[in-house]
RODO-2510 file (C-alpha; in nm, 4 decimals, decimal comma):
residues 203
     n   res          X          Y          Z
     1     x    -4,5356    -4,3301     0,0918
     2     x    -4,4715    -4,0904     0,3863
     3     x    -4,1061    -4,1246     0,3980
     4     x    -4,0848    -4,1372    -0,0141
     5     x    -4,2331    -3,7796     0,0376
     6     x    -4,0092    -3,6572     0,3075
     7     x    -3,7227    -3,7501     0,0786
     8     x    -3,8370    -3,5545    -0,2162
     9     x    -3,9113    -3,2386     0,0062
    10     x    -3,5654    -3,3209     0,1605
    11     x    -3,3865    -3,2937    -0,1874
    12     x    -3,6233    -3,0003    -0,2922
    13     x    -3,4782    -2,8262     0,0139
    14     x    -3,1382    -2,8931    -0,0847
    15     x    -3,1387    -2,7674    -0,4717
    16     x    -3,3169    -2,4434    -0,3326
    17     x    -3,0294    -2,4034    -0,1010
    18     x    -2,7526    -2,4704    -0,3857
    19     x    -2,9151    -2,2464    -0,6338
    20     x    -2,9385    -1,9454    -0,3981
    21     x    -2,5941    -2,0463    -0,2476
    22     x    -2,4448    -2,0402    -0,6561
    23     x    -2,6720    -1,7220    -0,7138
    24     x    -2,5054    -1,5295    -0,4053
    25     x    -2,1606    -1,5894    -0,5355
    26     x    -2,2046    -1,5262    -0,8855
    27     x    -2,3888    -1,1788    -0,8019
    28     x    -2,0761    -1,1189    -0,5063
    29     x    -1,8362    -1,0996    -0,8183
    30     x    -1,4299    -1,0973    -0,8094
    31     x    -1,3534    -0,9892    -0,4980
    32     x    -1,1783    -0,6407    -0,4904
    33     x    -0,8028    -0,6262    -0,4920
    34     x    -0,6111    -0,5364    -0,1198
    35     x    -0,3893    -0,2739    -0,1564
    36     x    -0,2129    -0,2398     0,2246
    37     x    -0,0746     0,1056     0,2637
    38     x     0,2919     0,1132     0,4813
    39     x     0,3721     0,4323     0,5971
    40     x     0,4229     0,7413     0,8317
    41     x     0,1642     1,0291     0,9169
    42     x     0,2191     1,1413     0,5350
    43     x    -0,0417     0,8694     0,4775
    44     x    -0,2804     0,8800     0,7992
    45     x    -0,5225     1,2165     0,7730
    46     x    -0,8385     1,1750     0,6478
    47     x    -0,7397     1,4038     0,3777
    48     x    -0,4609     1,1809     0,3017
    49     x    -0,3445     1,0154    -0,0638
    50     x    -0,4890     0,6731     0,0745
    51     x    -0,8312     0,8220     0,1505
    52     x    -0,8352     1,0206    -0,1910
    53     x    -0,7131     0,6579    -0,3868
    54     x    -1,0485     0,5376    -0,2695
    55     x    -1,2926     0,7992    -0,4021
    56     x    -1,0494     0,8091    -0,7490
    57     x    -1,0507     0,3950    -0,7461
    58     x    -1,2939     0,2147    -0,5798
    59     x    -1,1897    -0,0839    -0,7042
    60     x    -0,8751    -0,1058    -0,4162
    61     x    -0,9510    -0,2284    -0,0917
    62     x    -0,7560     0,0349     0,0502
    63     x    -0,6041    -0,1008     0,4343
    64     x    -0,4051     0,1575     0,5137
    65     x    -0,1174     0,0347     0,8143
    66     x     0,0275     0,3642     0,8285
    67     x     0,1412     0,5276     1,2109
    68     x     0,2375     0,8970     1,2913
    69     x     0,6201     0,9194     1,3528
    70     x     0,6972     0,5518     1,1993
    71     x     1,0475     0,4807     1,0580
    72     x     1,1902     0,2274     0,8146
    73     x     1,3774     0,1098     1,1528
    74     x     1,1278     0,1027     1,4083
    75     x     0,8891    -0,0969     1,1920
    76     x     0,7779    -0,4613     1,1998
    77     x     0,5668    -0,5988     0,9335
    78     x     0,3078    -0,8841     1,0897
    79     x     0,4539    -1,2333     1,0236
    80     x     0,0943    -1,3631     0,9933
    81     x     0,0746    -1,1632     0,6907
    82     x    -0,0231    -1,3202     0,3539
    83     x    -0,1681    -1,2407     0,0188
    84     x    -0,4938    -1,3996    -0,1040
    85     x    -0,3680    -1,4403    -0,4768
    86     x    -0,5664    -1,1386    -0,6165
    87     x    -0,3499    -0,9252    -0,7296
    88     x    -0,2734    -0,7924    -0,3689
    89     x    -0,0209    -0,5053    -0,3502
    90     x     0,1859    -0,3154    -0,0628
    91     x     0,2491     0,0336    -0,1010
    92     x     0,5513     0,1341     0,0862
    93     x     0,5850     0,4513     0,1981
    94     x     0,8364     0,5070     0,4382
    95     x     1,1217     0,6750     0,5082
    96     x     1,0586     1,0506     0,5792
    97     x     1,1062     1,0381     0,9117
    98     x     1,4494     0,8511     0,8795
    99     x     1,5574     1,1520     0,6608
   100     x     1,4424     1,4464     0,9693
   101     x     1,5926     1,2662     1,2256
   102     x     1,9222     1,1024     1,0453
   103     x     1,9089     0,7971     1,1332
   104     x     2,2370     0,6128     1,0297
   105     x     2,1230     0,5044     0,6326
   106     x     2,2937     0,1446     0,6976
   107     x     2,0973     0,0606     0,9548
   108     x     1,7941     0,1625     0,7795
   109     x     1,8792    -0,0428     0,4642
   110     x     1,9027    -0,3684     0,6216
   111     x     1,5545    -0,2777     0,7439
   112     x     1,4586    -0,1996     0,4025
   113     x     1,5587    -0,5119     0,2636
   114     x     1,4376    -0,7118     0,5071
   115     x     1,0850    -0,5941     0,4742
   116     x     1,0897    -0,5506     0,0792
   117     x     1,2229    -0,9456     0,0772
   118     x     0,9277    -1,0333     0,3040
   119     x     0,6424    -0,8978     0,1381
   120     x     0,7955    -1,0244    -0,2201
   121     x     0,8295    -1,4009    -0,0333
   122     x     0,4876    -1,3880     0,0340
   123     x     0,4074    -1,2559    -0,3095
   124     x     0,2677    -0,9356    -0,2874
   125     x     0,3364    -0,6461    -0,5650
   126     x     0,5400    -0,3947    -0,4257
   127     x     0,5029    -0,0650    -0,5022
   128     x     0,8202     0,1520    -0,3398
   129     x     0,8303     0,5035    -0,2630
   130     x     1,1149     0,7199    -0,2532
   131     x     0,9943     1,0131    -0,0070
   132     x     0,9903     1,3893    -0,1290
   133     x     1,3316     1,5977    -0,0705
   134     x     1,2639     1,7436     0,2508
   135     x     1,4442     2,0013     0,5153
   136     x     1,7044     2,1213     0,2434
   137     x     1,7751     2,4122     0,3844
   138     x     1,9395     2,1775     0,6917
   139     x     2,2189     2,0751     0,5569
   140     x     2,2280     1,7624     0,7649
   141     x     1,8435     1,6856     0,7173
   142     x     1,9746     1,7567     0,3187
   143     x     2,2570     1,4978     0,3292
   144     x     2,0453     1,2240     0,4728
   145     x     1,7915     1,3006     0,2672
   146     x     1,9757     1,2590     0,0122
   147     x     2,1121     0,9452     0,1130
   148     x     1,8102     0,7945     0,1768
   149     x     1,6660     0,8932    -0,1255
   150     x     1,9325     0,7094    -0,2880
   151     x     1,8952     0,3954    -0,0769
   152     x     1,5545     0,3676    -0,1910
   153     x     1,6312     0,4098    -0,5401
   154     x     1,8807     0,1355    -0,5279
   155     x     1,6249    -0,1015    -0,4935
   156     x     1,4738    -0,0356    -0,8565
   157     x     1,5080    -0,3221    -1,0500
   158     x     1,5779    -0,5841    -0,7673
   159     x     1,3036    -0,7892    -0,8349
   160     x     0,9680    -0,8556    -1,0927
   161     x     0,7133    -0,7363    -0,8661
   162     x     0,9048    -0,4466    -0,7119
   163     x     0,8614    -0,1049    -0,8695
   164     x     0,9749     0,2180    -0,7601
   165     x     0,7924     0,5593    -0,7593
   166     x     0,9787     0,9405    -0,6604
   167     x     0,7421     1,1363    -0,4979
   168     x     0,9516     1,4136    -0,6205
   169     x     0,7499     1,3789    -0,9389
   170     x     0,4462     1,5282    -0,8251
   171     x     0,5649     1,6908    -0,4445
   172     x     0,5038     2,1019    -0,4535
   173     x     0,6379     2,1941    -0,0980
   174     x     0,3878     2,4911    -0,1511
   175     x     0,0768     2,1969    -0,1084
   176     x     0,1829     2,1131     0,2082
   177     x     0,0730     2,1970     0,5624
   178     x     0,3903     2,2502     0,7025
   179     x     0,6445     2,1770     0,4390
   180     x     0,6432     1,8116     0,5488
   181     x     0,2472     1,7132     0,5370
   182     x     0,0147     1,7149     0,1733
   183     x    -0,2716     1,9604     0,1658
   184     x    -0,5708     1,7870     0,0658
   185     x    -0,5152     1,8410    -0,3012
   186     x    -0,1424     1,7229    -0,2817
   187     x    -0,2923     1,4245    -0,1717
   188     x    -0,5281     1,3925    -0,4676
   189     x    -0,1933     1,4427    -0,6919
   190     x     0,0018     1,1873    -0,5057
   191     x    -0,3087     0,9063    -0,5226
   192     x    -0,3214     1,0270    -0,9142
   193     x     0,0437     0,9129    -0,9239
   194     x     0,0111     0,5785    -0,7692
   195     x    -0,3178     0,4557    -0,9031
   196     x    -0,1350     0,5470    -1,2675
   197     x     0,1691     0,3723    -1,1329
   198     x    -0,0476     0,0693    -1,0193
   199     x    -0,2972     0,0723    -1,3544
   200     x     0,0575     0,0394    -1,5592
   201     x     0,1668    -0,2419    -1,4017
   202     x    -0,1238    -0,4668    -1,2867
   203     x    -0,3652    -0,3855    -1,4598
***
């Protein structure tokens, strides 16, 4: 009788634990969406676009992997890194600092490639973006940017979960810091831009 006792409070234990277990997950909901930022010190203040993304859509898990001074060619993207499934995306944002210091545009497309082909082989949306004209009044800093503008661009179309955004759409040199770096409103524009950008295409 004991042990006939012992088994019932044994399974009673057991269907308590399952029904809070199935209550926890049901009430945790989808889990959010990664969105892993790639970039330079345009996207590392705390005033930055990826900052402002979160207060305008708190529905990104905004990890931003973004380092002061980074280049499309001094850049390694982990190899341990994988997508969950859910609609995970990689913003790119590279590439102004290969413009200002003119590094050689082959070099930095075979980067570009290389990276873009990763993250796409390990299926994450893509989202692009060509950096804002900068340093025209240099004509050397204007030819490479140009060139690397046009690098960037190339890549439009290259695959079904690539797509390409030009900063130029929403950049006012006047919003900047320094001619280079977003006031805090610029930012607020540019995270406008790519949660629009995003919305159209995911979601």
């Amino acid at each position: 009788m004991l042990a006939h006792s012992k088994a019932h409070y044994a399974l009673a234990l057991l269907l308590l634990f399952a029904s809070l277990l199935i209550y926890f997950i049901a009430d945790a909901g989808p889990t959010e969406p990664r969105l892993i930022v790639i970039g330079d010190s345009l996207s590392t203040t705390d005033q930055g676009w990826p900052n402002q993304l979160r207060e305008i859509a708190p529905r990104w898990n905004v990890q931003v992997m973004a380092q002061n001074g980074r280049t499309i060619r001094d850049f390694s993207i982990p190899r341990d890194l994988w997508t969950s499934g859910n609609n995970e995306t990689v913003v790119y944002f590279l590439g102004a600092n290969d413009i200002l210091q003119k590094n050689a545009t082959p070099h930095a497309k075979y980067r570009l490639q290389s990276h873009i082909a990763f993250l796409l082989e390990r299926n994450f949306k893509v989202l692009l973006i060509i950096p804002p004209s900068l340093g025209l009044d240099d004509q050397l800093i204007g030819k490479s940017n140009s060139e690397h503008r046009e690098m960037i661009e190339s890549c439009r179309g290259t695959a079904p979960n690539l797509w390409v955004y030009d900063l130029d759409n929403v950049w006012d040199p006047s919003m900047t810091t320094d001619g280079i770096h977003p006031t805090a409103e610029l930012s607020i524009e540019i995270a406008y831009a790519i949660n629009m950008v995003l919305s159209m295409n995911i979601y």
